[in-house]
C-alpha positions, 0 to 999 in steps of 0.5 A: 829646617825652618822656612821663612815666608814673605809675602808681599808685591813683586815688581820690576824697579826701574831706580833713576839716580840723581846723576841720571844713571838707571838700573833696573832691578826685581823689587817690592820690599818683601820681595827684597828682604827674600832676595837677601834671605836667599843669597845669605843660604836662608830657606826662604820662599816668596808668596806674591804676585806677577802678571804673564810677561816677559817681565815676569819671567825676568823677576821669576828667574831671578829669584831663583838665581838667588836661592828664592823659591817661587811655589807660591808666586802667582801668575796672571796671564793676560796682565802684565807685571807691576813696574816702580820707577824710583827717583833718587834725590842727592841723598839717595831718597826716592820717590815712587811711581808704580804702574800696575794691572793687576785683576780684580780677584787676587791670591788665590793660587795655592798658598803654603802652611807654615808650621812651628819654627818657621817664620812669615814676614808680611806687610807694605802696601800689599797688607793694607789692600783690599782685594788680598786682604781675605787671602792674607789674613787667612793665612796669617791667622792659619800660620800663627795657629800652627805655630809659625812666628809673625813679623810685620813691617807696616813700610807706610808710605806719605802719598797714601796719608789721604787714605788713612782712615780707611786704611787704619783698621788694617794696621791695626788687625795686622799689628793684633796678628804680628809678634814682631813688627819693625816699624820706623819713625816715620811709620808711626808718625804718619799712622799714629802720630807717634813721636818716640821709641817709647810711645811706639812701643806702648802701642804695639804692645797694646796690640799683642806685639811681643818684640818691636825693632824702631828704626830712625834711618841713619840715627839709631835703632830700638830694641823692645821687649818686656824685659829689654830696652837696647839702643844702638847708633847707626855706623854712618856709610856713604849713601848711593841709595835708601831704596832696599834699607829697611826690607833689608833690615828685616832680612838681617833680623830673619836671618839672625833669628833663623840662624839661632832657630828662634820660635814664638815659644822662645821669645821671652827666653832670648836675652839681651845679648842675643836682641843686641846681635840681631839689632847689630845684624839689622842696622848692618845689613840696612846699611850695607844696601845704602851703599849700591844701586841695588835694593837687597844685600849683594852676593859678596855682602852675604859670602861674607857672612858665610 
């Protein structure tokens, strides 16, 4: 059957809400969208990083409670585990801090091999660092020459516009690596200074990129191929918190691909019905995480899809 990859930071957040309650949860965005693949019965391994601690254990066991493999997960003995405290305003928005220890040398643990049918979800700040840059592109580039489909999530964040341009030449390499990328407005904005859908689009397919999922938080989502344009409002929901929504977005893509057994050579086959369920699948499953303090889809959430 095939296996879904995603690799990114592993980390704890510590989510503070407006009213003051706090909860705290495993997170990173690829760590998330994992964490969704796994309750919803997906294969789904996670490839990142924790350091020797307690806290690492913590995230270690819970990833295993929801179904998330962790062959792959690198331990650092001697460093502790990357924590994030998000603060949430009253619309459920957060704003970052991270506190992080990780050594100089990184990924180089034993990495898997994707082969064809399985798919690799990549991205965040994670894919724009300079110490797993090498380790990263290494495998990217070794899964797609086997076949396996590439999903990138760029998930650009305003606090790291400064470093722009040392950062663009990444971007710009991950998205020549990438056969689908879901970014949001405010990635390309903030990258690129692109302010449509469309523009969007141009670009990414500039690089090679063959499907873009363009997302404008509670507004709409864009479909993009060659072949299809598609349009869908976001359904409104009473938000507690935003953290999770995207990664949890990806997750419903994944997860509806998976399910049809979709491969790179299929791409250009699928048509608009079936690129309107995944849009539909990922604005539900980015919706239903705005709906709780937690940042992936809840284990009801994903019983009922079952």
């Amino acid at each position: 059957m095939p296996h879904i990859y995603t690799i990114g930071e592993a980390l704890l957040d510590i989510i503070i809400a407006a009213d003051g309650r706090v909860t705290a949860t495993p997170g990173g965005a690829m760590l998330n969208t994992a964490v969704s693949l796994g309750r919803c019965g997906v294969p789904v391994s996670f490839i990142g990083e924790l350091g020797g601690d307690a806290t690492g254990d913590r995230i270690v066991n819970s990833l295993a409670a929801d179904g998330v493999d962790t062959t792959h997960l690198i331990r650092y003995n001697g460093r502790k585990s990357t924590v994030a405290i998000a603060e949430l305003n009253a619309r459920g928005d957060a704003a970052y801090s991270f506190y992080k220890d990780m050594p100089e040398e990184r990924m180089k643990g034993s990495l898997p091999l994707p082969e064809n049918g399985d798919m690799v979800l990549f991205g965040s700040f994670f894919a724009l660092t300079d110490t797993v840059h090498e380790p990263l592109v290494s495998l990217l580039k070794v899964s797609r020459a086997r076949g396996a489909l590439l999903m990138y999530d760029p998930n650009f964040r305003r606090p790291h516009l400064p470093e722009l341009p040392r950062l663009l030449p990444f971007v710009r390499e991950n998205l020549l690596l990438a056969h689908i990328v879901r970014g949001s407005d405010e990635d390309f904005r903030l990258l690129f200074g692109v302010d449509s859908a469309d523009a969007a689009w141009e670009l990414v397919r500039s690089h090679g990129v063959t499907v873009l999922f363009y997302t404008r938080s509670d507004r709409d989502a864009t479909l993009f191929t060659e072949q299809h344009r598609i349009v869908l409002p976001v359904p409104p929901v009473a938000v507690v918190s935003t953290v999770g929504a995207g990664d949890s977005f990806n997750a419903g893509v994944l997860y509806t691909l998976h399910r049809a057994v979709v491969s790179v050579d299929r791409l250009d086959a699928v048509d608009a019905v079936f690129w309107e369920k995944a849009l539909r699948t990922g604005i539900a499953f980015g919706g239903h995480v705005c709906t709780h303090t937690g940042n992936a889809a809840t284990i009801e959430f994903a019983a009922s899809l079952r």
